[in-house]
C-alpha positions in Angstrom: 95.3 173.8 115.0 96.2 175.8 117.8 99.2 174.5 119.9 99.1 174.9 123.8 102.7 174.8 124.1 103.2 178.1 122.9 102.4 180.4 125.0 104.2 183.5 124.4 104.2 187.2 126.6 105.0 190.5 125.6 106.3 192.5 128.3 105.8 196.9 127.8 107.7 198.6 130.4 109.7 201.8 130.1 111.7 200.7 133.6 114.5 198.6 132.4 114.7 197.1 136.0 111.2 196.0 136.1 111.5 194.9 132.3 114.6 192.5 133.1 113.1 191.2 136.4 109.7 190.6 134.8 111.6 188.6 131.5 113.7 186.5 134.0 111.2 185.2 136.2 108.6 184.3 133.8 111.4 182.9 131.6 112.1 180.5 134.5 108.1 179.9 134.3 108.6 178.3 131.1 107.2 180.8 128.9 108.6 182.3 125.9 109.4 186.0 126.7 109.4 189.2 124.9 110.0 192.6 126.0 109.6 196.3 125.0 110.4 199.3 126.7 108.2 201.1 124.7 105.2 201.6 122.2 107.1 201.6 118.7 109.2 198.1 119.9 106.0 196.4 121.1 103.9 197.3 118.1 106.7 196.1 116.3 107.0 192.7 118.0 103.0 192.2 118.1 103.4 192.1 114.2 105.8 189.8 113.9 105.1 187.7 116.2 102.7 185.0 118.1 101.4 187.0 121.4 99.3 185.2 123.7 99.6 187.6 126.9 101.3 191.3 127.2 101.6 192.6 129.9 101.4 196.5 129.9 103.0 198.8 132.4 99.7 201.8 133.1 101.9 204.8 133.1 105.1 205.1 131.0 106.6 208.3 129.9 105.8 208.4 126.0 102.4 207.1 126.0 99.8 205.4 128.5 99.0 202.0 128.6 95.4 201.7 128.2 96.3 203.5 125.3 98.6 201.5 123.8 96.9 198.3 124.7 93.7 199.6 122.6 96.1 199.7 119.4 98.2 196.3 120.1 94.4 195.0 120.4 93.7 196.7 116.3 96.5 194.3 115.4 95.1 191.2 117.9 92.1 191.7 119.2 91.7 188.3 121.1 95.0 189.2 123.0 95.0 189.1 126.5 96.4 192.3 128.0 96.9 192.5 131.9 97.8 196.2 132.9 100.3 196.2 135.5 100.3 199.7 137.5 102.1 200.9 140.6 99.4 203.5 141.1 96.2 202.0 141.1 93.4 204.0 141.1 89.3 203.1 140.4 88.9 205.3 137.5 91.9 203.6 135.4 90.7 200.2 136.2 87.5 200.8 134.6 88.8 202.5 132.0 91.3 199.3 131.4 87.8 197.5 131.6 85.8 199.0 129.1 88.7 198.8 126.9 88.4 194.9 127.3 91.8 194.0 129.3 91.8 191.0 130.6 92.8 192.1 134.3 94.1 195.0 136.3 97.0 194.3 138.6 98.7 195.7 141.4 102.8 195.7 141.0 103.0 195.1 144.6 100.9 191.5 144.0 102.8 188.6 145.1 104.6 186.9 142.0 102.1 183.5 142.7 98.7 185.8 142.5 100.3 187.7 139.2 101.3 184.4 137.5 97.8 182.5 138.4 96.5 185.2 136.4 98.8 184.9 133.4 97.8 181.0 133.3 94.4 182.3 133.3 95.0 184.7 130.3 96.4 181.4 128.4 93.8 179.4 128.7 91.1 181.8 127.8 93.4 182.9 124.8 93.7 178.9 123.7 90.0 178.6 124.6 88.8 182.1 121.9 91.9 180.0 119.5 90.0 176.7 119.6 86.3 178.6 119.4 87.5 180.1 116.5 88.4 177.4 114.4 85.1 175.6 115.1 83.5 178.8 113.8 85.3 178.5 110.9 85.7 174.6 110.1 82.1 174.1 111.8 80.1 174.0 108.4 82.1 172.3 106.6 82.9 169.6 109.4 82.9 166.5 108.8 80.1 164.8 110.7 79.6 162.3 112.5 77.3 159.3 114.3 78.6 156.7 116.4 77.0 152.9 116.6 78.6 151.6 119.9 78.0 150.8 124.1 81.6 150.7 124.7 82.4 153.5 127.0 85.9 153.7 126.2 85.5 153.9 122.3 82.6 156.5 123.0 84.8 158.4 125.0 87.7 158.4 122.7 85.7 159.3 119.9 84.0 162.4 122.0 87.9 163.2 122.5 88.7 163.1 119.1 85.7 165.5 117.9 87.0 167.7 120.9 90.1 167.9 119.7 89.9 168.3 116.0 87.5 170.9 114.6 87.3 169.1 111.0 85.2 166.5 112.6 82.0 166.5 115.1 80.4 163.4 116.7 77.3 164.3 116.3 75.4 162.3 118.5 75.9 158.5 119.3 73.7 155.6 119.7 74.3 152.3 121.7 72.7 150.5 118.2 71.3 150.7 115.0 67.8 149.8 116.2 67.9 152.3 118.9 68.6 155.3 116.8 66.2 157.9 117.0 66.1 160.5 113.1 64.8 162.9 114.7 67.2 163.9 117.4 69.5 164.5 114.4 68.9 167.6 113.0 71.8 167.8 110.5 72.7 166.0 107.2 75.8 163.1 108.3 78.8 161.8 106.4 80.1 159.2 108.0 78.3 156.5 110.4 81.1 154.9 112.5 79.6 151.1 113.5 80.8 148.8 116.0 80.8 145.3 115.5 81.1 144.4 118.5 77.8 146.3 119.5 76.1 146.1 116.4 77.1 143.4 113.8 77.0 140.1 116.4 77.3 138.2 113.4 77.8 139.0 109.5 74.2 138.2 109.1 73.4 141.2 111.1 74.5 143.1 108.7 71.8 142.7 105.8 69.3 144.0 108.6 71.1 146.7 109.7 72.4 148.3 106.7 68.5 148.8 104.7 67.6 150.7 108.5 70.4 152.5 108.2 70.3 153.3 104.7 66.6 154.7 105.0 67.1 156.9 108.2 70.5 158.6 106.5 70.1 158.1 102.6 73.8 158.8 101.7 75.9 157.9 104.5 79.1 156.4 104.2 79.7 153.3 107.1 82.8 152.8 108.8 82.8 149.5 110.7 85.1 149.5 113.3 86.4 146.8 116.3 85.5 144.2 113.7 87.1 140.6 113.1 85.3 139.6 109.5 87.1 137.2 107.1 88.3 139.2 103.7 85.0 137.7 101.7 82.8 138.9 104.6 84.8 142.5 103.8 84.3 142.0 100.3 80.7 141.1 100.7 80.4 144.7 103.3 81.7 146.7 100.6 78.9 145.7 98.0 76.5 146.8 101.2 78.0 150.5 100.7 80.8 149.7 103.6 83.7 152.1 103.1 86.0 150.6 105.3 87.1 149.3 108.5 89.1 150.3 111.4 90.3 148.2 114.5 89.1 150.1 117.8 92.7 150.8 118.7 93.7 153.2 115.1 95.9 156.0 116.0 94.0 159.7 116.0 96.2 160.9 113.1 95.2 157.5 111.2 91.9 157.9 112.0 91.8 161.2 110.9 93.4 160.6 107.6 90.8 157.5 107.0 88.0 159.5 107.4 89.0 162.6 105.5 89.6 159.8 102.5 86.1 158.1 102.9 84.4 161.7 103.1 86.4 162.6 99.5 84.7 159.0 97.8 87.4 156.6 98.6 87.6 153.3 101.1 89.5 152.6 103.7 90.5 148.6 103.5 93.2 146.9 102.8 94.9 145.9 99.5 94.1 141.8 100.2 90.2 143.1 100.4 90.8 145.3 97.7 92.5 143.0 95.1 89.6 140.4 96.1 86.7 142.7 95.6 88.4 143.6 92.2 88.2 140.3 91.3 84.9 140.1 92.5 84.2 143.2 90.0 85.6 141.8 87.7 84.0 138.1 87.9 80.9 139.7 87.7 80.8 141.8 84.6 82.0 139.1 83.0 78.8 137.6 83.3 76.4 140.3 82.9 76.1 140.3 79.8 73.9 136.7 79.6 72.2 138.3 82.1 70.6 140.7 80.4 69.8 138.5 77.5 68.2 136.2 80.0 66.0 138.9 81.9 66.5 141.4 79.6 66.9 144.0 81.8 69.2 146.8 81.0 72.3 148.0 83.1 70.5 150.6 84.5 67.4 148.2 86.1 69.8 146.1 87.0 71.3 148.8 89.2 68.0 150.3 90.7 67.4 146.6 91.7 70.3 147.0 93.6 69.6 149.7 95.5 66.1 148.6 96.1 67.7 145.2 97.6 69.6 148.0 99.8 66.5 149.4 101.1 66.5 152.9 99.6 63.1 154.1 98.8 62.3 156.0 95.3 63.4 159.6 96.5 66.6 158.1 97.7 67.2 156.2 94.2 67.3 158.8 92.2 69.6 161.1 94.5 71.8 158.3 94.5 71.8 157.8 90.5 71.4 161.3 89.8 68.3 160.6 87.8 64.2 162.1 88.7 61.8 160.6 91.4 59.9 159.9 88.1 62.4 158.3 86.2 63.0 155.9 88.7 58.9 154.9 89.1 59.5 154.1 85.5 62.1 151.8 85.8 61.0 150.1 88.1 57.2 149.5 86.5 59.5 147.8 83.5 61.0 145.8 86.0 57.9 144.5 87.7 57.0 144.2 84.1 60.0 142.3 82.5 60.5 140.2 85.6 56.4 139.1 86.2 56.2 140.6 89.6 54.3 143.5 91.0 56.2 144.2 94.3 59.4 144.9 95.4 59.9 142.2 97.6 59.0 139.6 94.4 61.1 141.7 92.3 63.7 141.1 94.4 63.9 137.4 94.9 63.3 137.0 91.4 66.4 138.7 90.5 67.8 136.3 93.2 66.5 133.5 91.6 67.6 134.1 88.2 71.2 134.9 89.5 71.1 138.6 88.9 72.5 139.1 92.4 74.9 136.4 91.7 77.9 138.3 94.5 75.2 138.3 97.1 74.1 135.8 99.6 70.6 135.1 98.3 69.3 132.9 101.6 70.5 135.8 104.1 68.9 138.3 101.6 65.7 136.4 101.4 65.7 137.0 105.8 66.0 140.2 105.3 63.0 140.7 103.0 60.6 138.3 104.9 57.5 140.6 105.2 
């Protein structure tokens, strides 16, 4: 990322007393100063180092600055390049402009006028610096919708998108049930969901998630400003949760979480983690009566799961890597092998025979109430 705090001029005068006057005053400016007292020097220092503003002297014995400033621009050519001239005339000003100088000065300009337009120069030159990055990070950003009507945690987040050009908040919505597809033209990563606003209660969740699931089918959740019990965690995770974050997580932290939840791992901490392994583990230790009791395979058993999530056929089988087909064909198996000929039954059945033994089965039965 571009950082503000170094800005940096180049000063190009062949008058050694205007070069040393110049370096000491905007020295005691606070910027970082270089000077040249002629073309070969400040082509020299241009390449080696990081120039934010030169400014150029118009007439100087060896070569012109307009001149010069077009080939200091072949090596930068978002540098900002004031022409400083003690003979100003109409005809070199516009041929400064045409070249793309940022201004045209007067020598004779009082030292406030000349440095208001230096700060000007650095802030269009860290404006083009920011721009860029975007331009460059911007497909490959990591995007973003917010779940929250907290002004301060919207506003910190907007802040944070501002500020690093990895991520973009895409657009944010006060909660679940108020989000509107299609005002969100591009594919998300990473929903970022406030308790507070959103999940009231755990129960919430088991509404909220199958909503969310089917408006952004392969979205990673992040709740954050949360205050759930480590089962309740647990019990998030198997809803596709990939972790949690209390409202006040430092920018850097919050950067590193969500880079790790974008790459396919959760954010939680080792307490939850060591219980949900146990969980894991718990559970496949009884899968296998399972089967021989419904005798459905490990693969039905999965695409019951995600149809207890709320993910329609499409969405199944870009989740499981498998065809639209395929995945009308398990299911027709498991209508079959299970006596049902909905979802819904299919559903409750599994329920009721224990197939979903790590979920809740009377919040799961709410959320399935047709």
């Amino acid at each position: 990322m571009y950082e503000k705090s170094k800005r940096s001029i180049l000063i190009v005068d062949d008058d050694n007393k205007v070069l040393q006057s110049l370096s000491s005053w905007l020295k005691s400016e606070g910027f970082e100063v270089h000077a040249a007292a002629g073309s070969n020097e400040a082509l020299k220092i241009m390449k080696s180092k990081n120039i934010d503003v030169t400014l150029l002297d118009y007439r100087m014995s060896k070569e012109d600055g307009i001149t010069l400033a077009k080939r200091l621009m072949e090596i930068d050519e978002n540098l900002k390049i004031i022409i400083l001239t003690g003979f100003t005339s109409y005809e070199s000003a516009v041929r400064a402009m045409k070249l793309g100088v940022y201004d045209y000065l007067s020598k004779s300009m009082p030292n406030d006028k000349i440095l208001k337009v230096i700060k000007g120069a650095v802030r269009e030159r860290e404006a083009d610096h920011i721009a860029r990055e975007k331009d460059i990070f911007g497909k490959n950003a990591i995007k973003i919708v917010l779940f929250c009507d907290h002004s301060l945690i919207k506003e910190r987040l907007e802040s944070f998108s501002k500020n690093n050009a990895q991520f973009k908040l895409v657009k944010s919505f006060p909660e679940i049930n108020h989000m509107k597809t299609k005002s969100v033209s591009q594919e998300i990563d990473i929903a970022l969901i406030c308790a507070n606003c959103c999940l009231k209660t755990f129960k919430d969740a088991y509404v909220a998630f199958p909503e969310l699931y089917r408006c952004f089918p392969g979205i990673k959740p992040v709740i954050i400003n949360e205050n759930f019990t480590d089962k309740e965690k647990v019990e998030l995770l198997r809803l596709g949760v990939k972790g949690f974050s209390s409202r006040d997580l430092s920018s850097s932290l919050l950067e590193k979480a969500l880079r790790r939840i974008k790459k396919g791992e959760v954010w939680v901490s080792r307490r939850v983690t060591n219980l949900a392994l146990k969980g894991l583990m718990d559970y496949k230790a009884t899968l296998q009566p399972k089967k021989e009791i419904t005798g459905l395979t490990e693969r039905e058993i999965e695409i019951l799961k995600t149809m207890a999530s709320g993910l329609k056929n499409r969405d199944i089988a870009d989740k499981l890597f498998i065809s639209e087909k395929t995945v009308k064909t398990h299911i027709n198996r498991i209508f079959r092998k299970l006596g049902v000929n909905n979802r819904t039954r299919a559903i409750l059945t599994a329920m009721e025979k224990k197939i979903f033994s790590s979920l809740d089965s009377d919040r799961l039965r709410e959320t399935l109430k047709e």
